[in-house]
NUTI-507099 format. One record per residue (C-alpha): residue number from 1; y, z, x. Coordinates in nm, 4 decimals. Layout:
residues N
<pt><vexti>NUM</vexti><yy>Y</yy><zz>Z</zz><xx>X</xx></pt>
...
//
This chain:
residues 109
<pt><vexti>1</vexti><yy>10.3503</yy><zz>14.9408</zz><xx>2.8755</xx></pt>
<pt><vexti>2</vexti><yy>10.1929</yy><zz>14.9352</zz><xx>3.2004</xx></pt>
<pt><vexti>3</vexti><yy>9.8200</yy><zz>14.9788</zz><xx>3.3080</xx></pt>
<pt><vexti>4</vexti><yy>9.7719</yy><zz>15.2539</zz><xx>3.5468</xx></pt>
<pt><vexti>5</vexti><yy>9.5399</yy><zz>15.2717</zz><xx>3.8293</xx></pt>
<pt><vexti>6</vexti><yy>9.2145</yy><zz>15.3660</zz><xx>3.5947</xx></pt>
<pt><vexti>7</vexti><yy>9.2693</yy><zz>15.1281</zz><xx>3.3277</xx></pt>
<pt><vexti>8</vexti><yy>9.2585</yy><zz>14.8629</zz><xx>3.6043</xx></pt>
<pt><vexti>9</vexti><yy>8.9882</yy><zz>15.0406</zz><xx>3.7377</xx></pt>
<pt><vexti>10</vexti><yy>8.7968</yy><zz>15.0039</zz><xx>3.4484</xx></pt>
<pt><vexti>11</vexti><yy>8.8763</yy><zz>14.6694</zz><xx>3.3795</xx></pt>
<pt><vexti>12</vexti><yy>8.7912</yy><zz>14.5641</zz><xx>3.7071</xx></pt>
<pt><vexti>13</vexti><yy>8.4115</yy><zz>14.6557</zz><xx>3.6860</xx></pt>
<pt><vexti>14</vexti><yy>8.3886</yy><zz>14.5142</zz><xx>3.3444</xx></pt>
<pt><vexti>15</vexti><yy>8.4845</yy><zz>14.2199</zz><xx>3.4675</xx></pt>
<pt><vexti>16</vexti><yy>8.2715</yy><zz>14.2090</zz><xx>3.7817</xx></pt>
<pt><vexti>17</vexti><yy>7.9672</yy><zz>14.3277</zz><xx>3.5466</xx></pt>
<pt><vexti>18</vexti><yy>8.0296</yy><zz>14.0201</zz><xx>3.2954</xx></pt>
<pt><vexti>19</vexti><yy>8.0713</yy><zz>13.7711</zz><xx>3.5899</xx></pt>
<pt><vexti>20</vexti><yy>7.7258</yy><zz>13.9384</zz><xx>3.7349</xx></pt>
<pt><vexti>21</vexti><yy>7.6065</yy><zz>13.9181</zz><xx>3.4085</xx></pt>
<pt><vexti>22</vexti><yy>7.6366</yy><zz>13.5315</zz><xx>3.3982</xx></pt>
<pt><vexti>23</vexti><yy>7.5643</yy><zz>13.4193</zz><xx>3.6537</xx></pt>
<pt><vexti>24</vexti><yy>7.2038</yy><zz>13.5874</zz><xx>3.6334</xx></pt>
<pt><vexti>25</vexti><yy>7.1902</yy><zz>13.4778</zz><xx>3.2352</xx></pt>
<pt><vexti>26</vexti><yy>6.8960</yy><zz>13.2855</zz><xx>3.1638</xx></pt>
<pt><vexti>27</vexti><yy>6.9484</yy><zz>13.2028</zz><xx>2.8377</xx></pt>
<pt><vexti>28</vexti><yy>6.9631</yy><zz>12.8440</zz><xx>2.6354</xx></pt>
<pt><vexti>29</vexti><yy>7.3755</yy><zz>12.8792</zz><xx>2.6139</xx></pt>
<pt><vexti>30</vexti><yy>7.4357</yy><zz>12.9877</zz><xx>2.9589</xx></pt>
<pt><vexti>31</vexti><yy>7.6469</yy><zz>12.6421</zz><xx>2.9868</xx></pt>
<pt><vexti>32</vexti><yy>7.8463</yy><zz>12.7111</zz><xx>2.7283</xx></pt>
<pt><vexti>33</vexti><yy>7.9070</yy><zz>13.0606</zz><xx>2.8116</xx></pt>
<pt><vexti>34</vexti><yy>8.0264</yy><zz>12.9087</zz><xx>3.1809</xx></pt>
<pt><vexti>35</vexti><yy>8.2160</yy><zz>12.6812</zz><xx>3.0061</xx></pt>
<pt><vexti>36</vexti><yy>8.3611</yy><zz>12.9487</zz><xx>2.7653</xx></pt>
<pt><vexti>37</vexti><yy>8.4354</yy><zz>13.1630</zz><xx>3.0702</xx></pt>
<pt><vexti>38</vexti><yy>8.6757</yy><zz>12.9165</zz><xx>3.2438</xx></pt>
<pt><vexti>39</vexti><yy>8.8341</yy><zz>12.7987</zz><xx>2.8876</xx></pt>
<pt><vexti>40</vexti><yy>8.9476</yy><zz>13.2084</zz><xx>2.9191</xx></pt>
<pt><vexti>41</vexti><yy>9.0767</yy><zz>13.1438</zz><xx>3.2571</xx></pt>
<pt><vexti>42</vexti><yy>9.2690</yy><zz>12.8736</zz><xx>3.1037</xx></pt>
<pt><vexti>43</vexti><yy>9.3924</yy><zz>13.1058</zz><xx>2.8761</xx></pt>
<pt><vexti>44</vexti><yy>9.5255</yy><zz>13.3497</zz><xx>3.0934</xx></pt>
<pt><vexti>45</vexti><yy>9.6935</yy><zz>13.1189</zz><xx>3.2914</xx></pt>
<pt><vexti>46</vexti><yy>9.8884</yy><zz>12.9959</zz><xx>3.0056</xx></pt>
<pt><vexti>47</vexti><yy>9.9518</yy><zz>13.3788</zz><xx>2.8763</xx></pt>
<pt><vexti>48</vexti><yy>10.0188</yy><zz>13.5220</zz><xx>3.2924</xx></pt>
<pt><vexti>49</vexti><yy>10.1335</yy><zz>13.2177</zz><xx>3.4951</xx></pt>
<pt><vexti>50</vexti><yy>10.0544</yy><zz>13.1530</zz><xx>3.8185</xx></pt>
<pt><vexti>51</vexti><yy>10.1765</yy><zz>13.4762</zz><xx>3.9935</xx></pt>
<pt><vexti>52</vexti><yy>10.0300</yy><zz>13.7886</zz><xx>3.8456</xx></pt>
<pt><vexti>53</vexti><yy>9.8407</yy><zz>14.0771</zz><xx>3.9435</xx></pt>
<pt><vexti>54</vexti><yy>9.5086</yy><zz>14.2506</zz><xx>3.8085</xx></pt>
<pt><vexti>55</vexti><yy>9.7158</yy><zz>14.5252</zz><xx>3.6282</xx></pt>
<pt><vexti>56</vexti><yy>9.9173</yy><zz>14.2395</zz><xx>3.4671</xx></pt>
<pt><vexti>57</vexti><yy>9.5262</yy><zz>14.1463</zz><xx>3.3351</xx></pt>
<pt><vexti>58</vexti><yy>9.4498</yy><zz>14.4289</zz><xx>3.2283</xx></pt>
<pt><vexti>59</vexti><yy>9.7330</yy><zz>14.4474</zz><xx>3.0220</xx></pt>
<pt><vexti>60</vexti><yy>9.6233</yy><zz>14.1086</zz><xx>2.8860</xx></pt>
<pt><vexti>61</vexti><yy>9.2449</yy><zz>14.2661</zz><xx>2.8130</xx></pt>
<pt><vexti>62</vexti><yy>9.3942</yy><zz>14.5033</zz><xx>2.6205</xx></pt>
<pt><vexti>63</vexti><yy>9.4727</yy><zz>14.2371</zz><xx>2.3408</xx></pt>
<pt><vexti>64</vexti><yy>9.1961</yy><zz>13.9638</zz><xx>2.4575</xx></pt>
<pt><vexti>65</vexti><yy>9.0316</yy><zz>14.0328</zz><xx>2.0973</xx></pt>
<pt><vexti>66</vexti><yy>9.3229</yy><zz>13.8814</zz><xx>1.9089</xx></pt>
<pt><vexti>67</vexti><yy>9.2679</yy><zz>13.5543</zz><xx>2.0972</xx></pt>
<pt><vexti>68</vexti><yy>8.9260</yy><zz>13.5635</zz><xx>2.2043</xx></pt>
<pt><vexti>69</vexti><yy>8.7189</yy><zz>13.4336</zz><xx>1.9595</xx></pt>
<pt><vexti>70</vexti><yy>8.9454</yy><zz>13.1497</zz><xx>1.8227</xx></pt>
<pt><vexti>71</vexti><yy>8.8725</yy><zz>13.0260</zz><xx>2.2060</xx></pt>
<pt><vexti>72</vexti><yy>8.5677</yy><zz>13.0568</zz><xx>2.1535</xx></pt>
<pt><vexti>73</vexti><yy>8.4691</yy><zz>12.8899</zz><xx>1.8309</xx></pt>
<pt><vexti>74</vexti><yy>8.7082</yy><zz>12.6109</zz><xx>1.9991</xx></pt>
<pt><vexti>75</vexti><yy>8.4485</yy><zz>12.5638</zz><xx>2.3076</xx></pt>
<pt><vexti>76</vexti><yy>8.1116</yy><zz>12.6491</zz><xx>2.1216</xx></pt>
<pt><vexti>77</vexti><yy>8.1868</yy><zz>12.6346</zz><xx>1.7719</xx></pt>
<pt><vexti>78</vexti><yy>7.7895</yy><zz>12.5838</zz><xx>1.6583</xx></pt>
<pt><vexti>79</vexti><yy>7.6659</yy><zz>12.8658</zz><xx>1.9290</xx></pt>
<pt><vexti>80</vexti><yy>7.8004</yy><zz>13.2043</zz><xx>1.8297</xx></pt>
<pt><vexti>81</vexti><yy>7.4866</yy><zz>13.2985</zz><xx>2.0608</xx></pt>
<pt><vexti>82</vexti><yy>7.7353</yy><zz>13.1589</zz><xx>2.3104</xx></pt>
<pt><vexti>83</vexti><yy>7.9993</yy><zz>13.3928</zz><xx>2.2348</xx></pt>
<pt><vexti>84</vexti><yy>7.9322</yy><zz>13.7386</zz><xx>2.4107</xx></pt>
<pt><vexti>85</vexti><yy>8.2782</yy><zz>13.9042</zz><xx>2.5417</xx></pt>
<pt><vexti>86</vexti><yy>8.0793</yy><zz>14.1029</zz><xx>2.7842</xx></pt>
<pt><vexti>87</vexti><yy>7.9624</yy><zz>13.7889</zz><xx>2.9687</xx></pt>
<pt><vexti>88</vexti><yy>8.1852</yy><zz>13.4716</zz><xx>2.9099</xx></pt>
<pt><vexti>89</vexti><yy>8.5575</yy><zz>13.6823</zz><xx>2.8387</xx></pt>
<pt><vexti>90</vexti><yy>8.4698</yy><zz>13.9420</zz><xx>3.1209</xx></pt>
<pt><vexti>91</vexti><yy>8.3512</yy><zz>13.6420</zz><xx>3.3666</xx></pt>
<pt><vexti>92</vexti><yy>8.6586</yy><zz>13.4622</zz><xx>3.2943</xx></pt>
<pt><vexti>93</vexti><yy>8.8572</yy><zz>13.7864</zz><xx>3.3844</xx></pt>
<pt><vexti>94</vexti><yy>8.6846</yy><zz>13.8455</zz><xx>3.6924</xx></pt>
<pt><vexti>95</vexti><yy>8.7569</yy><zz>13.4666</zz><xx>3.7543</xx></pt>
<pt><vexti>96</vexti><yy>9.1107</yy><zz>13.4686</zz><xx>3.6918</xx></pt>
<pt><vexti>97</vexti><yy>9.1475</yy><zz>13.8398</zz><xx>3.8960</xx></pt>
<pt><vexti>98</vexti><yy>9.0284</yy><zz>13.6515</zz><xx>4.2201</xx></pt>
<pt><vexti>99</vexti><yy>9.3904</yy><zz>13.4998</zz><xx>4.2066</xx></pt>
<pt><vexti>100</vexti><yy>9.6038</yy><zz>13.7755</zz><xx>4.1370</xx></pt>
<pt><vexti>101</vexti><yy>9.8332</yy><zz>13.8504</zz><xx>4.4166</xx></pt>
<pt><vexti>102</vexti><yy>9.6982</yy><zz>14.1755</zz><xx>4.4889</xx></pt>
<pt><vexti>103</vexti><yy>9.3507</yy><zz>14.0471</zz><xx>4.4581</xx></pt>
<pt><vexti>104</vexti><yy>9.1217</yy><zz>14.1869</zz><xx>4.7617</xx></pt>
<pt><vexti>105</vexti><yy>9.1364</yy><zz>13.9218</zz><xx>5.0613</xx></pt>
<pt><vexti>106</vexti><yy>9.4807</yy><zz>13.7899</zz><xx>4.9799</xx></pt>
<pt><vexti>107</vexti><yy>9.6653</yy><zz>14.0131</zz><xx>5.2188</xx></pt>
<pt><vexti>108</vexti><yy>9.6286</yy><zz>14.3333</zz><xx>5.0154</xx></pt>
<pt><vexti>109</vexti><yy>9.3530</yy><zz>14.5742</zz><xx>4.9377</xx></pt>
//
C-alpha cells in the first residue's frame, strides 16, 4: 500500500521534530541517542536501498516498531533512557529523508 501525500506529510514533521529534538537534547544519553539515530539510518538503508523516496519512508515508519527497539537494545542495551522513538528513530528518519530522491534541494520540491 502506498502513503499518500498526508501520511508523508505527517511523517515528515515527526521526523524534523525528533531531529530538532536531538540535537537541542541535553541529557546524559544524548550520545547514544545520536548514535542510536544513525544505527536507524543504517537500518533503512538495508530495508530501502540507496534510491528511495520519503513516501517509500513513510511506508517503512509505518512498521518501524517491529524493528525498532531490537536496534536499539543492540546500540544502548544498559540505557533504555536512551531509547526514545520520538528523538533517536524520528532523527534517524529525518536523516535518512535528506537522501531520498525527491528530498527538497535534490532537483525536486
Amino acid at each position: 500500500m502506498s502513503a499518500d501525500a498526508s501520511e508523508v506529510q505527517a511523517a515528515r514533521f515527526s521526523w524534523e521534530e525528533g531531529l530538532r529534538r536531538l540535537e537541542s537534547d541535553r541529557s546524559p544519553v544524548r550520545g547514544l541517542r545520536n548514535e542510536l539515530s544513525f544505527a536507524v539510518v543504517d537500518e533503512l538503508r538495508r530495508q530501502v536501498g540507496v534510491t528511495f523516496t520519503v513516501a517509500d519512508l513513510a511506508r517503512a515508519y509505518r512498521t518501524a516498531s517491529t524493528w525498532y527497539f531490537d536496534v536499539a537494545a543492540r546500540v544502548a542495551p544498559a540505557e533504555t533512557d536512551a531509547w526514545d522513538p520520538a528523538l533517536a528513530l524520528d532523527a534517524g528518519f529525518a536523516r535518512m529523508a535528506r537522501m531520498a530522491t525527491d528530498a527538497p534541494g535534490r532537483g525536486r520540491d
